[in-house]
TORMARTI-711612 format. One record per atom (N, C-alpha, C, O): x, y, z; atom name; residue in three letters. Coordinates in steps of 0.02 Angstrom, whole numbers, plus 50000, padded with zeros to 5 digits. Layout:
TORMARTI-711612
+-------+-------+-------+------+------+
!    c1 !    c2 !    c3 ! atom ! rest !
+-------+-------+-------+------+------+
!     X !     Y !     Z !   CA !  ala !
...
+-------+-------+-------+------+------+
//
This chain:
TORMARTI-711612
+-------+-------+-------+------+------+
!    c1 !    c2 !    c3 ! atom ! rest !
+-------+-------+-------+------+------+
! 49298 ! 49064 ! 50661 !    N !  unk !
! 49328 ! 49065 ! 50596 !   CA !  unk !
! 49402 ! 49081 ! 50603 !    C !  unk !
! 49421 ! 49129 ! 50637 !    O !  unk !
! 49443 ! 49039 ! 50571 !    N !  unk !
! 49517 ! 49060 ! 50578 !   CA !  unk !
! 49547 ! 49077 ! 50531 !    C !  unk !
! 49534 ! 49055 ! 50475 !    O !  unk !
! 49580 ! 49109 ! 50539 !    N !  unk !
! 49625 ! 49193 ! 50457 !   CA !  unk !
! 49668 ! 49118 ! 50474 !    C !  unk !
! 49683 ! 49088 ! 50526 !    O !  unk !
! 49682 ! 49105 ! 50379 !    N !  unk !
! 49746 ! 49074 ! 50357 !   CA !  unk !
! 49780 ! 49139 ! 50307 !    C !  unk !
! 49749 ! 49184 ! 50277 !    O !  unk !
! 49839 ! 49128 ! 50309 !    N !  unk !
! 49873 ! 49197 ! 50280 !   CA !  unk !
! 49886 ! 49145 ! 50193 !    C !  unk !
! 49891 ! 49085 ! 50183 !    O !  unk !
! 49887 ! 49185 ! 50163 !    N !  unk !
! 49876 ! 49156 ! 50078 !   CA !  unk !
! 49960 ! 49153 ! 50062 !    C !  unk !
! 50014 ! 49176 ! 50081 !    O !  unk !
! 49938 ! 49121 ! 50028 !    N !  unk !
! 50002 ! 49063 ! 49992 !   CA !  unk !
! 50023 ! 49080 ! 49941 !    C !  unk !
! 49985 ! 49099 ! 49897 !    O !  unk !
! 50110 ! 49078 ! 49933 !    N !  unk !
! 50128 ! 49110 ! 49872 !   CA !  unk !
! 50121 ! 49184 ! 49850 !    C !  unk !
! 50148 ! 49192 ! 49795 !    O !  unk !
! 50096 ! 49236 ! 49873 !    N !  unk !
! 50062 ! 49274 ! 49897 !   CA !  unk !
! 50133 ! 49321 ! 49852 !    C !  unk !
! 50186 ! 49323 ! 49882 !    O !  unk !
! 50129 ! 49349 ! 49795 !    N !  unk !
! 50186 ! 49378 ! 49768 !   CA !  unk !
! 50208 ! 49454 ! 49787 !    C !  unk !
! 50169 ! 49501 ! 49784 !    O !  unk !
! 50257 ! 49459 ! 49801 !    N !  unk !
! 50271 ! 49524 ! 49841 !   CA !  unk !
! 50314 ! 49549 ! 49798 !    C !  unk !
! 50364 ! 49524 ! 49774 !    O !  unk !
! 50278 ! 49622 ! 49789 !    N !  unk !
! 50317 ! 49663 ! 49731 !   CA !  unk !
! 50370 ! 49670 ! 49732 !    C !  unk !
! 50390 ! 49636 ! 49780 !    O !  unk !
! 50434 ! 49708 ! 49695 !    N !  unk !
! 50517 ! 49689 ! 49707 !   CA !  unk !
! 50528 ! 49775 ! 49757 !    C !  unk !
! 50572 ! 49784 ! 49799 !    O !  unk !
! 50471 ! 49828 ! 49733 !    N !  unk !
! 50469 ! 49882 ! 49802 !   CA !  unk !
! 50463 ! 49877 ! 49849 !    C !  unk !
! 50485 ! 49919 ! 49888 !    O !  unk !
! 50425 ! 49815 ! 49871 !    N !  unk !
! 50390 ! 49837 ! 49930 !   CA !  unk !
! 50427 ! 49839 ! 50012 !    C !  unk !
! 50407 ! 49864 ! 50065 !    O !  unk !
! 50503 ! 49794 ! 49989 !    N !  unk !
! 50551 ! 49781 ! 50047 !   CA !  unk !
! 50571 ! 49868 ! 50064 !    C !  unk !
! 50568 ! 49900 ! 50117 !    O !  unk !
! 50592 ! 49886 ! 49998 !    N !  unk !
! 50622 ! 49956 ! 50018 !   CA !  unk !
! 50600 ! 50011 ! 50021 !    C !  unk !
! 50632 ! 50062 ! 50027 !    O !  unk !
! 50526 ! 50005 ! 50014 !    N !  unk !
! 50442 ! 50054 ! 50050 !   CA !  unk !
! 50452 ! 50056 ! 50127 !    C !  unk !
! 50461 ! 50105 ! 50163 !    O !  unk !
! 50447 ! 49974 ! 50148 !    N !  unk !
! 50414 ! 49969 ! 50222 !   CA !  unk !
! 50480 ! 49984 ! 50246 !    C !  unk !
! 50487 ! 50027 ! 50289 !    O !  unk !
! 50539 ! 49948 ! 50218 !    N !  unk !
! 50591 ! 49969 ! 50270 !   CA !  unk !
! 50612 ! 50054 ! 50280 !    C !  unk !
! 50653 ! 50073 ! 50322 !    O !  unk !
! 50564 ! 50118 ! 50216 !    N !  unk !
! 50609 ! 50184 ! 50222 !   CA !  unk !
! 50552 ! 50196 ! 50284 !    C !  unk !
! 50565 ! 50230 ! 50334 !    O !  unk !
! 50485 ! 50160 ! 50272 !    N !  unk !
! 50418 ! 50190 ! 50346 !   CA !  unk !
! 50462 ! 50179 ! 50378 !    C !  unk !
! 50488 ! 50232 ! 50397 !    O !  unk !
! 50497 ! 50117 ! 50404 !    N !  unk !
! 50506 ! 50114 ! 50481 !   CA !  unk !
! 50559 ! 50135 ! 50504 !    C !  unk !
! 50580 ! 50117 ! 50559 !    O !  unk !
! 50597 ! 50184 ! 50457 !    N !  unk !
! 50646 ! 50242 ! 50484 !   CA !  unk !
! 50605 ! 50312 ! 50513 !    C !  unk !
! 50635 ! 50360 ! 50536 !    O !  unk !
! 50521 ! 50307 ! 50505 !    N !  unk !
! 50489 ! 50376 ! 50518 !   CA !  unk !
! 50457 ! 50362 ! 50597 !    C !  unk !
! 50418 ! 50317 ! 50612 !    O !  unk !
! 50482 ! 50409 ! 50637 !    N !  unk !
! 50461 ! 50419 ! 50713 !   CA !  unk !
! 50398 ! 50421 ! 50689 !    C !  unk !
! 50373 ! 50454 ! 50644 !    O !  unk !
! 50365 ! 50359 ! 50744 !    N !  unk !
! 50278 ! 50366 ! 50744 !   CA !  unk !
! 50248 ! 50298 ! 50691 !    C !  unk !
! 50202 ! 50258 ! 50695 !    O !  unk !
! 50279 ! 50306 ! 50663 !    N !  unk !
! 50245 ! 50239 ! 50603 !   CA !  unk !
! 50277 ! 50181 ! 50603 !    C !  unk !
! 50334 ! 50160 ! 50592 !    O !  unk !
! 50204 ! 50155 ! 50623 !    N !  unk !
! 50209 ! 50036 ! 50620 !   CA !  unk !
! 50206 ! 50042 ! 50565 !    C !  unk !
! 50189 ! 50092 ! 50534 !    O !  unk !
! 50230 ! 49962 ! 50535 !    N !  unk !
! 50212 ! 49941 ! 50468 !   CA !  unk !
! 50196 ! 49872 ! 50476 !    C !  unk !
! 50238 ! 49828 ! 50484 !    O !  unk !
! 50132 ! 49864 ! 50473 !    N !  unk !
! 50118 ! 49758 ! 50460 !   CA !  unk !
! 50133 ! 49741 ! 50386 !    C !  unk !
! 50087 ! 49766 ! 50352 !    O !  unk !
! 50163 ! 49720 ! 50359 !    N !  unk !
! 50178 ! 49693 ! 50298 !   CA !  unk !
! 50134 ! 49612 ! 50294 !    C !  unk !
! 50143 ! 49570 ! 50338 !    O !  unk !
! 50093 ! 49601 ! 50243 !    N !  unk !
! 50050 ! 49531 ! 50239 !   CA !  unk !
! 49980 ! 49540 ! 50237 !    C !  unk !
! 49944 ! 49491 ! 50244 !    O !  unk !
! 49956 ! 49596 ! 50228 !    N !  unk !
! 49888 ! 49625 ! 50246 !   CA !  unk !
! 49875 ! 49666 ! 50171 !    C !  unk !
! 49868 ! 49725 ! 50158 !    O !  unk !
! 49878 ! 49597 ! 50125 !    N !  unk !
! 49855 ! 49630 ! 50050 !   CA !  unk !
! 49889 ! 49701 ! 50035 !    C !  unk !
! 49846 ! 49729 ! 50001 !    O !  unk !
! 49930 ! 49736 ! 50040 !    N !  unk !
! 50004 ! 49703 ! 50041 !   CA !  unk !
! 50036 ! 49745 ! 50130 !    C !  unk !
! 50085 ! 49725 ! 50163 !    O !  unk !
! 49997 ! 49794 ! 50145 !    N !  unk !
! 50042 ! 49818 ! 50202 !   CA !  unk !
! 49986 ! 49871 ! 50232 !    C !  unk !
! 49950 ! 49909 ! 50199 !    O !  unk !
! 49991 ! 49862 ! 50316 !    N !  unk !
! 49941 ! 49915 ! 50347 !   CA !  unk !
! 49992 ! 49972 ! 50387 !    C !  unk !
! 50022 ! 49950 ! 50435 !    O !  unk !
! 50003 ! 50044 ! 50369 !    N !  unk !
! 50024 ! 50061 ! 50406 !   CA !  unk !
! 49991 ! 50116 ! 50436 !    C !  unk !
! 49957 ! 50161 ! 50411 !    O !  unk !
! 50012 ! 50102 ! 50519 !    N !  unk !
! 49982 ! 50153 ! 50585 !   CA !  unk !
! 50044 ! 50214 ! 50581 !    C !  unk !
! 50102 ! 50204 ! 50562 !    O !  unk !
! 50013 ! 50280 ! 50603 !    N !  unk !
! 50042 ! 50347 ! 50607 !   CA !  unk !
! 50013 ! 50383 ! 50672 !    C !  unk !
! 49960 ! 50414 ! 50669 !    O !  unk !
! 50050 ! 50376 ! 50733 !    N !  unk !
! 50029 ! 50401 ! 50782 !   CA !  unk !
! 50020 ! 50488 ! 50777 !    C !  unk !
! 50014 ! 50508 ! 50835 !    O !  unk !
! 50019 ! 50517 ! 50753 !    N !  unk !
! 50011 ! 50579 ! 50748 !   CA !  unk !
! 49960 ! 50590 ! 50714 !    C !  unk !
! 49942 ! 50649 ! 50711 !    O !  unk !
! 49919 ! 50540 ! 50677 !    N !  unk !
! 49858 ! 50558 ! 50659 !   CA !  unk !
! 49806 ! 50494 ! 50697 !    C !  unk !
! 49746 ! 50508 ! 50692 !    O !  unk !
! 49817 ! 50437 ! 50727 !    N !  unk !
! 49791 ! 50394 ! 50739 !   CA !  unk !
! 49766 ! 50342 ! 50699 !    C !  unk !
! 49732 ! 50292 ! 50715 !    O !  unk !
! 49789 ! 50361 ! 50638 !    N !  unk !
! 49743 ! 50297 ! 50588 !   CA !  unk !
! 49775 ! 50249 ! 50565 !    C !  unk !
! 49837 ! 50248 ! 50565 !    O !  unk !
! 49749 ! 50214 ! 50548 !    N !  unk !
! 49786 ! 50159 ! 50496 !   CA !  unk !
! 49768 ! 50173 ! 50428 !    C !  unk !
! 49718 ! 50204 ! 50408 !    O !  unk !
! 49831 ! 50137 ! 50385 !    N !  unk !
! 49811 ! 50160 ! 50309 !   CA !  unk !
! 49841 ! 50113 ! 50278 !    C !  unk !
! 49900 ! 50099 ! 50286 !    O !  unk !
! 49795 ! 50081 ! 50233 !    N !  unk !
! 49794 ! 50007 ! 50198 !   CA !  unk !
! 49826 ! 50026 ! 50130 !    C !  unk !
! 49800 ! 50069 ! 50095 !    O !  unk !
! 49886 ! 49990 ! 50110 !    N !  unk !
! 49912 ! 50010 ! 50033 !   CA !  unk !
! 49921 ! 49942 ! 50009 !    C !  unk !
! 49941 ! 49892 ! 50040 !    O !  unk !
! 49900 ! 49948 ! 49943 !    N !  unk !
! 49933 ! 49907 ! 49906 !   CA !  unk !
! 49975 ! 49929 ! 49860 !    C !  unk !
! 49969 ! 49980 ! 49825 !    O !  unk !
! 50022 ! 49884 ! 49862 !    N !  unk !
! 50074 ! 49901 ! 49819 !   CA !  unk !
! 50106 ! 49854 ! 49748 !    C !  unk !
! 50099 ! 49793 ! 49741 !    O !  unk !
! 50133 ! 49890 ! 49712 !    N !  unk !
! 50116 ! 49883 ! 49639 !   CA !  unk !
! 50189 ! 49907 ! 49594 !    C !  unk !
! 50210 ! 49965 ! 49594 !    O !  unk !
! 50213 ! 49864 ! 49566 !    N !  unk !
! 50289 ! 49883 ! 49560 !   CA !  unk !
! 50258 ! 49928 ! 49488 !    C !  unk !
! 50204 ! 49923 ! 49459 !    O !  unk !
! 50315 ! 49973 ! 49477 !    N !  unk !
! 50302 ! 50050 ! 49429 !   CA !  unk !
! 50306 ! 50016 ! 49355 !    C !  unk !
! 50314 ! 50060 ! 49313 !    O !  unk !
! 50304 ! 49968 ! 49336 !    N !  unk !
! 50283 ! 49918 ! 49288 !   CA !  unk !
! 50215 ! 49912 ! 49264 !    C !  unk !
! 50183 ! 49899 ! 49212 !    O !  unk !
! 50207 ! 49930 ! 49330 !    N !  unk !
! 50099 ! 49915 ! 49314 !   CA !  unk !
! 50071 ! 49984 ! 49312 !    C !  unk !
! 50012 ! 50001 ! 49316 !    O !  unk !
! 50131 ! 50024 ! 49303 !    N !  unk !
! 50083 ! 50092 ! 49301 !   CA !  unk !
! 50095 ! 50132 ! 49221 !    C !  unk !
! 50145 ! 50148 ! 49187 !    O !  unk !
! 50030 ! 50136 ! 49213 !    N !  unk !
! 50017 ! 50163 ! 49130 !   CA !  unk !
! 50076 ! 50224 ! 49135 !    C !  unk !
! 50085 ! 50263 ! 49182 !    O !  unk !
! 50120 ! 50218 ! 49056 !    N !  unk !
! 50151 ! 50293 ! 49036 !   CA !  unk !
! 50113 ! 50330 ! 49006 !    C !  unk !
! 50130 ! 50387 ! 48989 !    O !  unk !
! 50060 ! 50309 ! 48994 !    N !  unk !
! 50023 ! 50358 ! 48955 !   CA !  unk !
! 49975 ! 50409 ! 49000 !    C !  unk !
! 49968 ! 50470 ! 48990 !    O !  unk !
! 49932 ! 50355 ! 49067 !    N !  unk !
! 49892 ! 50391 ! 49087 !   CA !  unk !
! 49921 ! 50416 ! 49164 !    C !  unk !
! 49887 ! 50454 ! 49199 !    O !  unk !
! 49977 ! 50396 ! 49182 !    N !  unk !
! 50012 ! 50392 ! 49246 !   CA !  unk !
! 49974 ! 50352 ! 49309 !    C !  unk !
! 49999 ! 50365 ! 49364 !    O !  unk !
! 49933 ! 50319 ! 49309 !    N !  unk !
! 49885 ! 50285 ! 49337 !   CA !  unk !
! 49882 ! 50187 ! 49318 !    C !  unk !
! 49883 ! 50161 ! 49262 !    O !  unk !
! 49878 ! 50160 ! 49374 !    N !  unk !
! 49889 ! 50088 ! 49385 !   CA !  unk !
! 49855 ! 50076 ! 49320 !    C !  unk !
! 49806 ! 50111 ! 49304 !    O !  unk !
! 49883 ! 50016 ! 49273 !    N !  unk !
! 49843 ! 49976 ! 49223 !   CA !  unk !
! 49797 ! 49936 ! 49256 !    C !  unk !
! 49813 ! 49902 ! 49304 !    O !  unk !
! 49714 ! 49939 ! 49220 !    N !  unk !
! 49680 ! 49906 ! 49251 !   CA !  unk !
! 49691 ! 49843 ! 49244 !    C !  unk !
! 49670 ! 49820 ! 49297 !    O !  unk !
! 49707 ! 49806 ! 49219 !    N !  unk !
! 49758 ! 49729 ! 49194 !   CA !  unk !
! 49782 ! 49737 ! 49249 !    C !  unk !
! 49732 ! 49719 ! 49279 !    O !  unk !
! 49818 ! 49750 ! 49289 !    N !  unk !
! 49838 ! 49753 ! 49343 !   CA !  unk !
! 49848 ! 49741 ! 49407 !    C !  unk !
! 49897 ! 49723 ! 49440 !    O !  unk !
! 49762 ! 49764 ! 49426 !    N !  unk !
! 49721 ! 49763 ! 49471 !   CA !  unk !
! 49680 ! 49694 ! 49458 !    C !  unk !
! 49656 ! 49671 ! 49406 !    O !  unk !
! 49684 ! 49661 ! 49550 !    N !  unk !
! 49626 ! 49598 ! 49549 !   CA !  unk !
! 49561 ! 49613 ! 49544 !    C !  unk !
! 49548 ! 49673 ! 49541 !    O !  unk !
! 49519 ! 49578 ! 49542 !    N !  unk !
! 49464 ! 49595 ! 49554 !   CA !  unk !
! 49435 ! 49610 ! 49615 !    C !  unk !
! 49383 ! 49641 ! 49626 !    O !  unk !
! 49485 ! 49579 ! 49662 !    N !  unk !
! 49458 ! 49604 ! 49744 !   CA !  unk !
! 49493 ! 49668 ! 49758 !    C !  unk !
! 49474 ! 49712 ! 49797 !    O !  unk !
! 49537 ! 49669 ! 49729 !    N !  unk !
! 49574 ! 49749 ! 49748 !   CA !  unk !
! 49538 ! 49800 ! 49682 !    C !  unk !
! 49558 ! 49859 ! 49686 !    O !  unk !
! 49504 ! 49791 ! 49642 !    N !  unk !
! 49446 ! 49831 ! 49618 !   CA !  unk !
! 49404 ! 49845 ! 49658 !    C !  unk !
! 49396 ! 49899 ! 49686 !    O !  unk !
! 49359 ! 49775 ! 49666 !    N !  unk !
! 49309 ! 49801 ! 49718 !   CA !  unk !
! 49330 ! 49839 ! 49780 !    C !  unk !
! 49297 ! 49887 ! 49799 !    O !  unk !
! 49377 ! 49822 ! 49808 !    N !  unk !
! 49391 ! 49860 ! 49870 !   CA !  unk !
! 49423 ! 49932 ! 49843 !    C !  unk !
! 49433 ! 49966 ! 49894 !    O !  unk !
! 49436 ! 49956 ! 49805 !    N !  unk !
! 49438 ! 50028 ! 49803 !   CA !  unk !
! 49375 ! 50073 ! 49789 !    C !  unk !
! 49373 ! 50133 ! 49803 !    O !  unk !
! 49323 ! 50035 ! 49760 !    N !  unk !
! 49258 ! 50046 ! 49768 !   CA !  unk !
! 49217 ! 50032 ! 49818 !    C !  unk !
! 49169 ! 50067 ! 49830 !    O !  unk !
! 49231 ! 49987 ! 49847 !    N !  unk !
! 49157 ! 49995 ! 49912 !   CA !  unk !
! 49206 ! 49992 ! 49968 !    C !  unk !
! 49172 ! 50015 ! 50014 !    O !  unk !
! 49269 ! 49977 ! 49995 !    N !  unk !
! 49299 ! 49998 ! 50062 !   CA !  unk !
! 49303 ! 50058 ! 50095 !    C !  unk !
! 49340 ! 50104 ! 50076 !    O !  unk !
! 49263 ! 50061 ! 50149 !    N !  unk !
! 49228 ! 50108 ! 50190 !   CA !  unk !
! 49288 ! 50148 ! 50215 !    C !  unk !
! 49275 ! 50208 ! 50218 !    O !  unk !
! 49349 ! 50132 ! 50234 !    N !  unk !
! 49404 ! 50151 ! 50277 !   CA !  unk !
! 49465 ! 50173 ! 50231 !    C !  unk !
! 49452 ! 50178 ! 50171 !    O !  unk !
! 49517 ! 50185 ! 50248 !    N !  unk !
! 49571 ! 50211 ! 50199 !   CA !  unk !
! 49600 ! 50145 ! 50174 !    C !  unk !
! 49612 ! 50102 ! 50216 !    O !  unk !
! 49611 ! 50134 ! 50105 !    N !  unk !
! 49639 ! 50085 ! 50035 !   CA !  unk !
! 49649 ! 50142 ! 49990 !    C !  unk !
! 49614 ! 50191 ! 49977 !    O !  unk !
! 49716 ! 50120 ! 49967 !    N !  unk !
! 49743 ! 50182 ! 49911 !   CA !  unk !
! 49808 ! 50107 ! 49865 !    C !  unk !
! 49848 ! 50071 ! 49895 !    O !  unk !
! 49793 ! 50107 ! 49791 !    N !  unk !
! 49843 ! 50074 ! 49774 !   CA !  unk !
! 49903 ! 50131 ! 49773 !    C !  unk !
! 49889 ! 50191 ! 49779 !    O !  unk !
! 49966 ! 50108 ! 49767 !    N !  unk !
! 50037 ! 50142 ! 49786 !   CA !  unk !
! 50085 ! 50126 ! 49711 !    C !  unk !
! 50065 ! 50097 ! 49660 !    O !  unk !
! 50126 ! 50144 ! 49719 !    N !  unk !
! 50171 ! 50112 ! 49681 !   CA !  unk !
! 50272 ! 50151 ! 49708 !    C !  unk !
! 50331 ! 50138 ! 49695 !    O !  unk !
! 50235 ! 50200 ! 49748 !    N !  unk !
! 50313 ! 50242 ! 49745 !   CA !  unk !
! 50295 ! 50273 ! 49824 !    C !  unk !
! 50240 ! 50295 ! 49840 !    O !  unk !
! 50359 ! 50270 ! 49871 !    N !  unk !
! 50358 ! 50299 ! 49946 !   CA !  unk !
! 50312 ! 50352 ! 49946 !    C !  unk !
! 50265 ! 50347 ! 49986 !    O !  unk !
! 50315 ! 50406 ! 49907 !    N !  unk !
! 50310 ! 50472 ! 49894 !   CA !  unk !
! 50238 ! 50483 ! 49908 !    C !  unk !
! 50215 ! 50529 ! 49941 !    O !  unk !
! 50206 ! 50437 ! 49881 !    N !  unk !
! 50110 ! 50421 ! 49877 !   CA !  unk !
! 50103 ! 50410 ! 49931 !    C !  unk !
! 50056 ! 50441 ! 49957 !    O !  unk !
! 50142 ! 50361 ! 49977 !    N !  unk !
! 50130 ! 50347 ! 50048 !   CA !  unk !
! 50117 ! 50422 ! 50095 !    C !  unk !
! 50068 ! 50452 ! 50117 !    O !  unk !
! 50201 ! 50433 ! 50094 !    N !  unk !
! 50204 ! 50504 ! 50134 !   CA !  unk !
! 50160 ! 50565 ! 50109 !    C !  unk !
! 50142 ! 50601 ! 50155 !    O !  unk !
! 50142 ! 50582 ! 50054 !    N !  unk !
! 50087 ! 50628 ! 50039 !   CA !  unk !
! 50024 ! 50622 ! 50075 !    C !  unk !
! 49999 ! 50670 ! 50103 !    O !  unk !
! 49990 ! 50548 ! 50076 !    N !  unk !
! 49946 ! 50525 ! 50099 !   CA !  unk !
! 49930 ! 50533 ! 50177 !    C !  unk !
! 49877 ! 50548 ! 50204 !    O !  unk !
! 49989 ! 50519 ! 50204 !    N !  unk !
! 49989 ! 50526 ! 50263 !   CA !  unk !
! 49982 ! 50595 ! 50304 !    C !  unk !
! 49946 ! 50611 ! 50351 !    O !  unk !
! 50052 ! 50644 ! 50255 !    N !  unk !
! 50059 ! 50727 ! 50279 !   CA !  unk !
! 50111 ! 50713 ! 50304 !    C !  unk !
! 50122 ! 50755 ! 50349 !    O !  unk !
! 50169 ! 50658 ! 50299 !    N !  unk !
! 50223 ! 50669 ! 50319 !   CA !  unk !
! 50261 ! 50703 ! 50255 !    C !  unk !
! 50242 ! 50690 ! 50198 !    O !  unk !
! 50314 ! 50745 ! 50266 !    N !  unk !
! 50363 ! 50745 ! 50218 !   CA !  unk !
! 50401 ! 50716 ! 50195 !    C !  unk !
! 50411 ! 50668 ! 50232 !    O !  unk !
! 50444 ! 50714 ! 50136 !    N !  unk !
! 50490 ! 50688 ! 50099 !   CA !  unk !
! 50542 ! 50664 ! 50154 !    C !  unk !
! 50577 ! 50703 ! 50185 !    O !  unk !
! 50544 ! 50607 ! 50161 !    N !  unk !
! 50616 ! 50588 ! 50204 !   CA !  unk !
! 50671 ! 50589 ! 50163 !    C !  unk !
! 50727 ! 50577 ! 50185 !    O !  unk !
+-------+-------+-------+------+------+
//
């Protein structure tokens, strides 16, 4: 079976200046293209799957992603994905997540 990478594939207007503040942090890859970005943290060994979501899609009322928002595969996958998936919208969620600090 061969991975074709998806088409048109809209990339939030954050997400350039997310991956580019990771890859100022000693220790952390970033694959960008992987629904939307996988990043590795050698100090803990893992990988950690984000999607990202420009601060548009996030409710003022409830501070939490509008479900309008969200696909239906990135629903399901915050429900049954076994491994780390977290939707994002701001660096800050990243580095919390991880246990790095505020760069």
């Amino acid at each position: 079976m061969s991975h074709h990478p998806r088409r048109n594939q809209r990339v939030d207007n954050n997400q350039k200046m997310i991956v580019d503040a990771l890859r100022t942090i000693p220790g952390v890859s970033v694959e960008p293209g992987h629904d939307d970005i996988l990043v590795g943290y050698n100090r803990t060994g893992l990988t950690y799957w984000y999607e990202i979501k420009n601060e548009d899609a996030v409710s003022k009322k409830t501070g939490a992603i509008k479900p309008s928002e969200l696909t239906k595969t990135e629903r399901d996958r915050i429900l049954t994905w076994p491994g780390h998936y977290r939707v994002v919208w701001k660096l800050e969620q990243i580095l919390e997540d991880m246990g790095i600090g505020v760069i």
